[in-house]
Jmol script that loads the backbone (N, CA, C; Angstrom):
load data "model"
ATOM      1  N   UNK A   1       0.862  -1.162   0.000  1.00  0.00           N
ATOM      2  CA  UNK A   1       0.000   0.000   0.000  1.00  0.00           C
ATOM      3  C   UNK A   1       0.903   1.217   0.000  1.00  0.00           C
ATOM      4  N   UNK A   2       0.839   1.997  -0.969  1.00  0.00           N
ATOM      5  CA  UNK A   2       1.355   3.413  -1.039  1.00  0.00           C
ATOM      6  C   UNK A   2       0.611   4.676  -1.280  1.00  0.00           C
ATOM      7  N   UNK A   3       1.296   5.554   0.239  1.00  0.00           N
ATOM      8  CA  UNK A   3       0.147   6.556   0.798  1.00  0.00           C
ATOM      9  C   UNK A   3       0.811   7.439  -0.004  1.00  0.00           C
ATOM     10  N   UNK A   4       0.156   8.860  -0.208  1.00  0.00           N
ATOM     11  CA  UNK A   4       0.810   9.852  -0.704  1.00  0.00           C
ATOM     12  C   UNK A   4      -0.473  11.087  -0.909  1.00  0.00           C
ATOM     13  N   UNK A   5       0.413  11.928  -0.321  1.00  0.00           N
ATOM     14  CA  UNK A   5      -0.576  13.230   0.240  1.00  0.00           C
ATOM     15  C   UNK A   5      -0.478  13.869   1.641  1.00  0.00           C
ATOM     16  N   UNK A   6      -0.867  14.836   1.782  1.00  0.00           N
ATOM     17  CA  UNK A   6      -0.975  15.759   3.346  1.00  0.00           C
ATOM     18  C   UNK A   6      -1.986  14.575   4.180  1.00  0.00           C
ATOM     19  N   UNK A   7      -1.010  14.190   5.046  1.00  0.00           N
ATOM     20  CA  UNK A   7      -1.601  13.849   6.230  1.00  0.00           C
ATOM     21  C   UNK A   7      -1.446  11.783   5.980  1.00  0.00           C
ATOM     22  N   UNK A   8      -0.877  11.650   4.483  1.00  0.00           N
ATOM     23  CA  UNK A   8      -1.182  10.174   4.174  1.00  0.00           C
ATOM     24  C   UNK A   8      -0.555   9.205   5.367  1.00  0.00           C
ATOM     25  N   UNK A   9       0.234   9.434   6.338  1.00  0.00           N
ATOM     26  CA  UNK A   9       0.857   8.805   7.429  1.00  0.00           C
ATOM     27  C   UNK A   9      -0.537   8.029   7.876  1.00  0.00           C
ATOM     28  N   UNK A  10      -1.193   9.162   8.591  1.00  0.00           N
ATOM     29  CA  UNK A  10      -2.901   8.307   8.923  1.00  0.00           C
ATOM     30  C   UNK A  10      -3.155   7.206   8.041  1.00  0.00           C
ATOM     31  N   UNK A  11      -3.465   6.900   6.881  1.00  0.00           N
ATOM     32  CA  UNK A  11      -4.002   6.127   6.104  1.00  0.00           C
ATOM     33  C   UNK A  11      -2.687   4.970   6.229  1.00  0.00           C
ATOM     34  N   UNK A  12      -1.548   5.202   6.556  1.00  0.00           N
ATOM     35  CA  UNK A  12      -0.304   4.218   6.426  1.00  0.00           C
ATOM     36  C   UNK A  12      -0.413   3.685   7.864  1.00  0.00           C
ATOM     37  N   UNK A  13      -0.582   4.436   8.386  1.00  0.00           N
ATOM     38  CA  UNK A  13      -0.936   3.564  10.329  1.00  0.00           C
ATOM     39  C   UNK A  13      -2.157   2.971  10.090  1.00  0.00           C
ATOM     40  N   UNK A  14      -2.858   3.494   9.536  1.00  0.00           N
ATOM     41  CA  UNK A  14      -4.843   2.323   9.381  1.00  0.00           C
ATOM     42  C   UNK A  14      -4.557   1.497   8.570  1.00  0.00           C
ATOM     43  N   UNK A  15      -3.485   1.046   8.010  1.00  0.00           N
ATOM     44  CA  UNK A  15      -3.472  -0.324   7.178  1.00  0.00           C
ATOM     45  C   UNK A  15      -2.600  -1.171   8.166  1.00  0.00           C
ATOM     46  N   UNK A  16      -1.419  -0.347   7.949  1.00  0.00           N
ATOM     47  CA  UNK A  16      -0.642  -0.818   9.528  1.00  0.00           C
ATOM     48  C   UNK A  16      -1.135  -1.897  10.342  1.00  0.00           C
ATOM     49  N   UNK A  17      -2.207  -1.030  10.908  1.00  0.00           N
ATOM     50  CA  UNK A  17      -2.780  -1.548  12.664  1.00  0.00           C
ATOM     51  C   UNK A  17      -4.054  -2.661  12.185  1.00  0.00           C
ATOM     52  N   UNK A  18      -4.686  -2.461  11.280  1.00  0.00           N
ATOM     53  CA  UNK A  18      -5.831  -3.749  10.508  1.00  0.00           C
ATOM     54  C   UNK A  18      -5.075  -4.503   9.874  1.00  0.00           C
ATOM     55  N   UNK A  19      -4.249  -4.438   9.269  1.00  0.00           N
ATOM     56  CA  UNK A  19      -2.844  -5.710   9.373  1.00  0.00           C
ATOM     57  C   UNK A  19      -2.631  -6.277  10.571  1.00  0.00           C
ATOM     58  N   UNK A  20      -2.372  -5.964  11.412  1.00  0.00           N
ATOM     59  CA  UNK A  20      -1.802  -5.768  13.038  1.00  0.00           C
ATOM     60  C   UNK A  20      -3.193  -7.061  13.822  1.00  0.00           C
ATOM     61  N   UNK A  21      -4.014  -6.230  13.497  1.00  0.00           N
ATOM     62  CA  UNK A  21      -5.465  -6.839  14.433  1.00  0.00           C
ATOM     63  C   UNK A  21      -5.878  -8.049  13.652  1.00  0.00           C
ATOM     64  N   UNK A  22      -5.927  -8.185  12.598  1.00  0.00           N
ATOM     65  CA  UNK A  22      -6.560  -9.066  11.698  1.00  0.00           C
ATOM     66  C   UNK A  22      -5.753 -10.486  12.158  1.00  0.00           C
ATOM     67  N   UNK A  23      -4.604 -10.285  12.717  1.00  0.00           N
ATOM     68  CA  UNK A  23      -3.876 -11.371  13.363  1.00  0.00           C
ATOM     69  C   UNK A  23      -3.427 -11.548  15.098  1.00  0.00           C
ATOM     70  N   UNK A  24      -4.465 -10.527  15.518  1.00  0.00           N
ATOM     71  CA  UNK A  24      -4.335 -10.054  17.081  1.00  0.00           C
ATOM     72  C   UNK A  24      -3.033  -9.769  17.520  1.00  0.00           C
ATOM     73  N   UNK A  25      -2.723  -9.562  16.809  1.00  0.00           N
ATOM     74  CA  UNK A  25      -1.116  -8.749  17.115  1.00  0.00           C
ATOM     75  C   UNK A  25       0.442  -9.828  17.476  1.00  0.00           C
ATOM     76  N   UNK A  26      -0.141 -10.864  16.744  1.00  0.00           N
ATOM     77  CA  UNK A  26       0.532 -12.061  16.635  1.00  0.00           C
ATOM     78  C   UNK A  26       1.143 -11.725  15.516  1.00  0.00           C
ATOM     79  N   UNK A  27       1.750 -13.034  15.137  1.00  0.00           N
ATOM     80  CA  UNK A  27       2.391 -13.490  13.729  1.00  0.00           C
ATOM     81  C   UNK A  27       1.739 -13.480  12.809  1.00  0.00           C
ATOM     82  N   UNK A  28       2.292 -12.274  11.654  1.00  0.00           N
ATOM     83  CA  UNK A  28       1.543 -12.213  10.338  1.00  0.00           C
ATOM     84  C   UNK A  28       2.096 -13.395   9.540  1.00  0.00           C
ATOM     85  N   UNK A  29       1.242 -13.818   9.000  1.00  0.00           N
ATOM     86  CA  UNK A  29       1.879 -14.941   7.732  1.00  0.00           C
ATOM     87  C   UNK A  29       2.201 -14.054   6.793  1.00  0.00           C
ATOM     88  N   UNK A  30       3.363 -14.964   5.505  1.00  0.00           N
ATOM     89  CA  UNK A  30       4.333 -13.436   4.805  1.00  0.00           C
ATOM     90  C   UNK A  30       2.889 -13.731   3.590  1.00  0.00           C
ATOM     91  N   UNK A  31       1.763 -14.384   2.984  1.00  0.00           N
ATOM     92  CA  UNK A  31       1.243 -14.198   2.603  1.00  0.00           C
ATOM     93  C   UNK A  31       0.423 -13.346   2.307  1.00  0.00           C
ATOM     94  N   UNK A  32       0.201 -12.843   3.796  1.00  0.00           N
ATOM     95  CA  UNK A  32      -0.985 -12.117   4.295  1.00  0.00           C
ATOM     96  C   UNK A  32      -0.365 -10.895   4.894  1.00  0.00           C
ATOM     97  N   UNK A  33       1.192 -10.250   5.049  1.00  0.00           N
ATOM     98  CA  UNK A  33       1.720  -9.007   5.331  1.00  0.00           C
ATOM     99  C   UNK A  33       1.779  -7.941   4.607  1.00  0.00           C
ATOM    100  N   UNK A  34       1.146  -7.238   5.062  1.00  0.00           N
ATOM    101  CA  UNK A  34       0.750  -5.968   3.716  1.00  0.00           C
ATOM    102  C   UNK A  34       1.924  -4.774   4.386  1.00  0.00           C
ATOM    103  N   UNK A  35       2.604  -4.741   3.135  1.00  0.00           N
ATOM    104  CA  UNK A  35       3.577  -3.598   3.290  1.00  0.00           C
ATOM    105  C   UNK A  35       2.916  -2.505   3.090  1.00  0.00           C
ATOM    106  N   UNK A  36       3.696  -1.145   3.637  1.00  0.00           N
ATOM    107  CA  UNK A  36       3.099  -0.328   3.247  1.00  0.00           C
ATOM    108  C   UNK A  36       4.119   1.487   3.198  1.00  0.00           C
ATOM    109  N   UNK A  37       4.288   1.811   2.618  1.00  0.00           N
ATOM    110  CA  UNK A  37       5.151   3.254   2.328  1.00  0.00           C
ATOM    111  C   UNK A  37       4.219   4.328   2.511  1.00  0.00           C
ATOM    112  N   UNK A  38       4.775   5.613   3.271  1.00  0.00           N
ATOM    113  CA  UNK A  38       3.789   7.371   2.850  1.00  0.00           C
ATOM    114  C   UNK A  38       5.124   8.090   1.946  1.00  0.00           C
ATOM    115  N   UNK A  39       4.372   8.669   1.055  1.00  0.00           N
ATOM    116  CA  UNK A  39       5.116   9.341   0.547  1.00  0.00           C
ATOM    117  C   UNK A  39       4.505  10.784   0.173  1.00  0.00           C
ATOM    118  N   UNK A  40       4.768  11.683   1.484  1.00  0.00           N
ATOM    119  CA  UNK A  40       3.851  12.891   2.019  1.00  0.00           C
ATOM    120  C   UNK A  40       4.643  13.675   1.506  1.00  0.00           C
ATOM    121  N   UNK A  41       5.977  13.886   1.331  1.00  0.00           N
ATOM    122  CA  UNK A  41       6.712  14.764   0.341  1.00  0.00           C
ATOM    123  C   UNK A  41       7.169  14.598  -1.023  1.00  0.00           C
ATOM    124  N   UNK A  42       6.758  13.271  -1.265  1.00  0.00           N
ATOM    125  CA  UNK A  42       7.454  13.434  -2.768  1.00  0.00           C
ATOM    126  C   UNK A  42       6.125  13.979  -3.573  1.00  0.00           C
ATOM    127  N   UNK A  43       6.380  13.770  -5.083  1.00  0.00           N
ATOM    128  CA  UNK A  43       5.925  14.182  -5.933  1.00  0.00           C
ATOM    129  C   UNK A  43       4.643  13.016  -6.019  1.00  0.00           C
ATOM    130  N   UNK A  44       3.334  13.465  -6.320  1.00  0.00           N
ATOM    131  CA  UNK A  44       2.610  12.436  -6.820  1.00  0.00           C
ATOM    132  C   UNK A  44       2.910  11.918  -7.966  1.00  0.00           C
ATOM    133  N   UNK A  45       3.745  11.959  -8.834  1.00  0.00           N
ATOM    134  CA  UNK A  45       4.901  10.912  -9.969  1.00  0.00           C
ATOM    135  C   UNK A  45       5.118   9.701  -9.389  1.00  0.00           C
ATOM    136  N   UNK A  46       6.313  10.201  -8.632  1.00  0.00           N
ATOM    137  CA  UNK A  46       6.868   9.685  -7.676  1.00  0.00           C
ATOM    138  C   UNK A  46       6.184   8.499  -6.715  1.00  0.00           C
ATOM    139  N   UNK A  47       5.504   8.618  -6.227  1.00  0.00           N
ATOM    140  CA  UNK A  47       4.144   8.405  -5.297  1.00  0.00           C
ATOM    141  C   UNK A  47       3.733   6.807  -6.260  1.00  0.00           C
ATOM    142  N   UNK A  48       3.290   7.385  -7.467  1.00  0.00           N
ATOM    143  CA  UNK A  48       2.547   6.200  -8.594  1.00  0.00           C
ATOM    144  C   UNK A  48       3.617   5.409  -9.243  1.00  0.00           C
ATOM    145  N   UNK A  49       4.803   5.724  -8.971  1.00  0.00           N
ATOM    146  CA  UNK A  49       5.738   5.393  -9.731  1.00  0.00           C
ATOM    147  C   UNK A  49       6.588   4.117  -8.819  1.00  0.00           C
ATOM    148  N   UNK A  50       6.480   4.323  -7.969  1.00  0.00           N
ATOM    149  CA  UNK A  50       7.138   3.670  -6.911  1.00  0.00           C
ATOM    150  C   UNK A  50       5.971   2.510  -6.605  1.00  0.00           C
ATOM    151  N   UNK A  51       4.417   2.754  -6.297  1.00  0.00           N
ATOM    152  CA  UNK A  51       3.993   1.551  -6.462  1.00  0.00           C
ATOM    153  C   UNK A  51       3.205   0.883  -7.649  1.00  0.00           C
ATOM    154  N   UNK A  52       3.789   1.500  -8.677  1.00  0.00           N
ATOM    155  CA  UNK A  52       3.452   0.947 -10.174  1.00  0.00           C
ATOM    156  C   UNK A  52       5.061  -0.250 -10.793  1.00  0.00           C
ATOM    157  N   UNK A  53       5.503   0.367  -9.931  1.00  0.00           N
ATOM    158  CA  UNK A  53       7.207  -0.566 -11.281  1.00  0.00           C
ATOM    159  C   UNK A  53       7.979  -0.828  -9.745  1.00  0.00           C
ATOM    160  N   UNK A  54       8.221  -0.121  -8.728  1.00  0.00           N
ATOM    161  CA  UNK A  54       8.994  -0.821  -7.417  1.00  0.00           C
ATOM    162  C   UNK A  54       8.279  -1.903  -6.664  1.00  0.00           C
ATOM    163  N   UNK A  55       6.954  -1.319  -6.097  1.00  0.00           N
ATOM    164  CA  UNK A  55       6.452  -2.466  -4.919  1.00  0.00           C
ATOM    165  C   UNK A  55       6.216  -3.673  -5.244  1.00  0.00           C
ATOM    166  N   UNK A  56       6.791  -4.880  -4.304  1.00  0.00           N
ATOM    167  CA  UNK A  56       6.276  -6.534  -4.591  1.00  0.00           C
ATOM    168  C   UNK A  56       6.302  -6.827  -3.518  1.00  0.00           C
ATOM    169  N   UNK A  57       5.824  -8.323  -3.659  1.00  0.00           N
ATOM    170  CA  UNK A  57       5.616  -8.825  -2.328  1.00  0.00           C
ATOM    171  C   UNK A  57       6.305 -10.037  -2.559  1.00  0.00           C
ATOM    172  N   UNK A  58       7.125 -10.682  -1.507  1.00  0.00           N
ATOM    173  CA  UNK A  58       7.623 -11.730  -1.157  1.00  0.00           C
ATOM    174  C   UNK A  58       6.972 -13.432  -1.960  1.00  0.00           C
ATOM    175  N   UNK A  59       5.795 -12.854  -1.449  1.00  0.00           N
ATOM    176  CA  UNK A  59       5.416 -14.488  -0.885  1.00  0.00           C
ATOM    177  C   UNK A  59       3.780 -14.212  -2.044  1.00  0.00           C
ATOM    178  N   UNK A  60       3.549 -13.011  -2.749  1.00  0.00           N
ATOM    179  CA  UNK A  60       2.333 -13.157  -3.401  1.00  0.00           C
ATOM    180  C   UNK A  60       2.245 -12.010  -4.788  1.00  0.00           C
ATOM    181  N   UNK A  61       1.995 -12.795  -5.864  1.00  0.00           N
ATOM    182  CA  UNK A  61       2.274 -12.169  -7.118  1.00  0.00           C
ATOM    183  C   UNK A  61       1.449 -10.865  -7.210  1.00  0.00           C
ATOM    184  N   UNK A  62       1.549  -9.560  -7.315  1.00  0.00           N
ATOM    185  CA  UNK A  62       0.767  -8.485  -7.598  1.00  0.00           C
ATOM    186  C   UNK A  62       0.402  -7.909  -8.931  1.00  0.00           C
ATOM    187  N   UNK A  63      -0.878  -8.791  -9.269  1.00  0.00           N
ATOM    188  CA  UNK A  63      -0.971  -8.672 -10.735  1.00  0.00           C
ATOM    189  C   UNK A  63      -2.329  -7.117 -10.580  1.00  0.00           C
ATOM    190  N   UNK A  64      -3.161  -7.196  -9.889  1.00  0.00           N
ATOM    191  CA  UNK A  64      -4.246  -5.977  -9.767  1.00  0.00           C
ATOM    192  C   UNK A  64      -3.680  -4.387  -9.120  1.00  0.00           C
ATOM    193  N   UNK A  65      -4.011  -3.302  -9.685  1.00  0.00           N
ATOM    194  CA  UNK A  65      -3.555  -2.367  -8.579  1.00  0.00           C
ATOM    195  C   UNK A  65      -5.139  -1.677  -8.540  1.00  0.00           C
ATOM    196  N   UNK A  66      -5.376  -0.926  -7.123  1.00  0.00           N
ATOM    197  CA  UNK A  66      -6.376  -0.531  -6.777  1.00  0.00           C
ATOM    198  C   UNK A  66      -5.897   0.774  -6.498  1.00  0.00           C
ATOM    199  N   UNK A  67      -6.459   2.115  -7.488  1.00  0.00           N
ATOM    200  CA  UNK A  67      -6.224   3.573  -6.881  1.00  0.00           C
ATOM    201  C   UNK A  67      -7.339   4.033  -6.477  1.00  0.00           C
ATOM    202  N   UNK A  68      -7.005   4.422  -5.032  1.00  0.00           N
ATOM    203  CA  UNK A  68      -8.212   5.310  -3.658  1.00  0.00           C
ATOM    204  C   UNK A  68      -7.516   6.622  -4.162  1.00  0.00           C
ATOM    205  N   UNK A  69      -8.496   7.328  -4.688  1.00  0.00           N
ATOM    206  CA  UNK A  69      -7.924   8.638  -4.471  1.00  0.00           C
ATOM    207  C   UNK A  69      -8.673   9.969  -3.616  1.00  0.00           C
ATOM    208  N   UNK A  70      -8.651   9.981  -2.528  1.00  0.00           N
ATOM    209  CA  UNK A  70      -9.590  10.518  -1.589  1.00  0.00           C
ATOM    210  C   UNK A  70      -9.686  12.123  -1.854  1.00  0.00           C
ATOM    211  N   UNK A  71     -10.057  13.060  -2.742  1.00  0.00           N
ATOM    212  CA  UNK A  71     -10.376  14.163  -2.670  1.00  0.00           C
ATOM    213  C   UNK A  71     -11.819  14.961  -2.314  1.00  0.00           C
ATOM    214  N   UNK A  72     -11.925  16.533  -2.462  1.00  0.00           N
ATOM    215  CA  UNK A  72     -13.131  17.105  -2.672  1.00  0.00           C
ATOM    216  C   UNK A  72     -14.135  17.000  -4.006  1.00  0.00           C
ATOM    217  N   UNK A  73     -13.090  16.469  -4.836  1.00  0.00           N
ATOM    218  CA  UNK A  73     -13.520  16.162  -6.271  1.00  0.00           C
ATOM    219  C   UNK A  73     -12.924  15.372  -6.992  1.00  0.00           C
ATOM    220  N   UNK A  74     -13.625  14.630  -8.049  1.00  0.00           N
ATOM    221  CA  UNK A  74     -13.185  13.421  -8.541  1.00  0.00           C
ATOM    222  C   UNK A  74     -12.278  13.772  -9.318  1.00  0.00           C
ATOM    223  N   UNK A  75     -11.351  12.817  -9.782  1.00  0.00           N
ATOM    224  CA  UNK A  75     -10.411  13.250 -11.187  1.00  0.00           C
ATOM    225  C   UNK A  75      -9.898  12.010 -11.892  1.00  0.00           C
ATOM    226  N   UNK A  76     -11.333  10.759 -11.844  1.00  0.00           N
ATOM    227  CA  UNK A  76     -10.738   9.751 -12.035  1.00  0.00           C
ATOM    228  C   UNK A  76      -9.701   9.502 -13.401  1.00  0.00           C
ATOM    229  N   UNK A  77     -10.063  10.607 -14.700  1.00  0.00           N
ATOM    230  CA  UNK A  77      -9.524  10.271 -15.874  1.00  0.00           C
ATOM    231  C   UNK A  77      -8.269  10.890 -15.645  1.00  0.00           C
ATOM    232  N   UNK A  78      -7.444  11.923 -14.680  1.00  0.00           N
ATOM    233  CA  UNK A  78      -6.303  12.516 -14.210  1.00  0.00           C
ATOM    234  C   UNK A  78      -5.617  11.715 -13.788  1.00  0.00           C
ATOM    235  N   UNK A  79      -6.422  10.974 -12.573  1.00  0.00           N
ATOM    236  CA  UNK A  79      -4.853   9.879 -12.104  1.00  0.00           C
ATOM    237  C   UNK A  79      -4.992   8.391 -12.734  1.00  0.00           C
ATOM    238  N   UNK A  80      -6.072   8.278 -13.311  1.00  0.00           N
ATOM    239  CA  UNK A  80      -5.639   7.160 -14.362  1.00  0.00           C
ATOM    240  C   UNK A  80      -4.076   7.641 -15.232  1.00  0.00           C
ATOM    241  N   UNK A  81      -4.615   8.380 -16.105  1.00  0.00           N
ATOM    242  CA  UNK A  81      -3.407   9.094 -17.071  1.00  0.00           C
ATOM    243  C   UNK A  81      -2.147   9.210 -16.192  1.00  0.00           C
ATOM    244  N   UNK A  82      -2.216   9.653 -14.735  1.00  0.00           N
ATOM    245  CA  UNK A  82      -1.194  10.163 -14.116  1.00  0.00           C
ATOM    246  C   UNK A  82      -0.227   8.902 -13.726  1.00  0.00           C
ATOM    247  N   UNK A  83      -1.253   7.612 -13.191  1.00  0.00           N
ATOM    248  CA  UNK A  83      -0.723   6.005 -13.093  1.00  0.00           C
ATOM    249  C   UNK A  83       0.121   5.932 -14.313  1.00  0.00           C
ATOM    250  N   UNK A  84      -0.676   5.988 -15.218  1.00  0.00           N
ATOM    251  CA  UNK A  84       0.061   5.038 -16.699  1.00  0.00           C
ATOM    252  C   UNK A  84       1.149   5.765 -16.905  1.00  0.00           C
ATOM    253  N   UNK A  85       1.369   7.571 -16.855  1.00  0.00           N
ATOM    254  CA  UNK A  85       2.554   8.286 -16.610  1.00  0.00           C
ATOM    255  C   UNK A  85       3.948   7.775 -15.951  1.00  0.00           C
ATOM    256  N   UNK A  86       3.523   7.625 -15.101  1.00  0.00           N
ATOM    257  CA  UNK A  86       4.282   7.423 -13.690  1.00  0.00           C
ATOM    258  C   UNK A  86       5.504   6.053 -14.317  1.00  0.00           C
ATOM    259  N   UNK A  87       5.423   4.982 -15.375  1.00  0.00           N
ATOM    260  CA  UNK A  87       5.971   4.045 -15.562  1.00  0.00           C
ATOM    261  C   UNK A  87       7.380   4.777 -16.282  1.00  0.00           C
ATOM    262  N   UNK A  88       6.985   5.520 -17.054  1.00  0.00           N
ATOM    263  CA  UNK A  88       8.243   6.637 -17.577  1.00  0.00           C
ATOM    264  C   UNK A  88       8.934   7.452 -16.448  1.00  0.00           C
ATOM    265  N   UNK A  89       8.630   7.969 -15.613  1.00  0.00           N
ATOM    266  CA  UNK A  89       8.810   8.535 -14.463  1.00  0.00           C
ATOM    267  C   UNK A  89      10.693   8.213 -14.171  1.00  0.00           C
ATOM    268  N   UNK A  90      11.712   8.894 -14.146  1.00  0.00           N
ATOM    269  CA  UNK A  90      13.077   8.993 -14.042  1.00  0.00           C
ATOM    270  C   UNK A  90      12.906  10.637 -12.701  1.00  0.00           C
ATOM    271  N   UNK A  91      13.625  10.033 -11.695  1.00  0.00           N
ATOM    272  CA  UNK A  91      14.022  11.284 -10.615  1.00  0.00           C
ATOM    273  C   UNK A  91      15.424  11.698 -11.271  1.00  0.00           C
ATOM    274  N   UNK A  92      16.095  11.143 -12.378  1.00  0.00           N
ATOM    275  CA  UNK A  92      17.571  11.840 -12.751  1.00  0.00           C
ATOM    276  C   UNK A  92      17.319  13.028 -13.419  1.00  0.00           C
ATOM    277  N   UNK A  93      17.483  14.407 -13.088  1.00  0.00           N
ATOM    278  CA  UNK A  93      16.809  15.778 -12.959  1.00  0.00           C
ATOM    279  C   UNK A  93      18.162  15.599 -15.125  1.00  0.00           C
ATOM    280  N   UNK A  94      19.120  15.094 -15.014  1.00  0.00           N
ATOM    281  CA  UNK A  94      19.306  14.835 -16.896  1.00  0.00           C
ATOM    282  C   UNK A  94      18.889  14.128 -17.334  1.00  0.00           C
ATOM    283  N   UNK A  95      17.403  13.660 -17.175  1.00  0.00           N
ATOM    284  CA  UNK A  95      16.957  12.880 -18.147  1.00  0.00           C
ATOM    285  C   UNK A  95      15.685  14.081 -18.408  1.00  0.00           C
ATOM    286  N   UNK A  96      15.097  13.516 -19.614  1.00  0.00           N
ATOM    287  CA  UNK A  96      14.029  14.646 -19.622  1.00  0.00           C
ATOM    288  C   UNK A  96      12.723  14.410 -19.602  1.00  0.00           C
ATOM    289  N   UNK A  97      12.278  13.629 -19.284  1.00  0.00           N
ATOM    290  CA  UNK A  97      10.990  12.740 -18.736  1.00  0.00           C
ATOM    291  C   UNK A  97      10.330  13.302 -18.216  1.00  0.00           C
ATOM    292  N   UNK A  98      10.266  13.704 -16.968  1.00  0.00           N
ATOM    293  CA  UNK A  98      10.054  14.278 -16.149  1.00  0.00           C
ATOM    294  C   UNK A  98       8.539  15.258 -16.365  1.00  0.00           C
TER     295      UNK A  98
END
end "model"
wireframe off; spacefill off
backbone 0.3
color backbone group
């Protein structure tokens, strides 16, 4: 799970801790351990980019991605476009991607 936005820490502790409970605070199986990153300062690029082409999981293939995008207003055709963006996505400030 990758948070990203003012305040996304919250949403990274509520997956966190329902990870946490869902196993009473025992041993997660690595099946069932949901990682999770905030990325409250980077760039929303950055943000989609990191869990579009970086994030995996150990122990379970990640073929679906699910974008929550919690605003005052919708922009579903923005961060669609902005996802599929994000695979080009280079932080090397000489490349020109960007």
């Amino acid at each position: 799970m990758t948070a990203w936005g003012a305040g996304c820490s919250i949403w990274e502790n509520a997956v966190d801790e329902a990870n946490m409970r869902a196993f009473d605070c025992g041993d997660i199986p690595e099946d069932r351990f949901v990682m999770t990153t905030c990325h409250e300062d980077a760039p929303l690029i950055e943000a989609l980019w990191f869990g579009r082409e970086v994030a995996w999981h150990s122990a379970v293939e990640l073929n679906d991605t699910l974008l929550l995008h919690v605003a005052p207003s919708a922009s579903e055709v923005e961060m669609l476009a902005a996802f599929e963006n994000a695979k080009d996505w280079n932080d090397d400030p000489s490349e020109s991607n960007h």
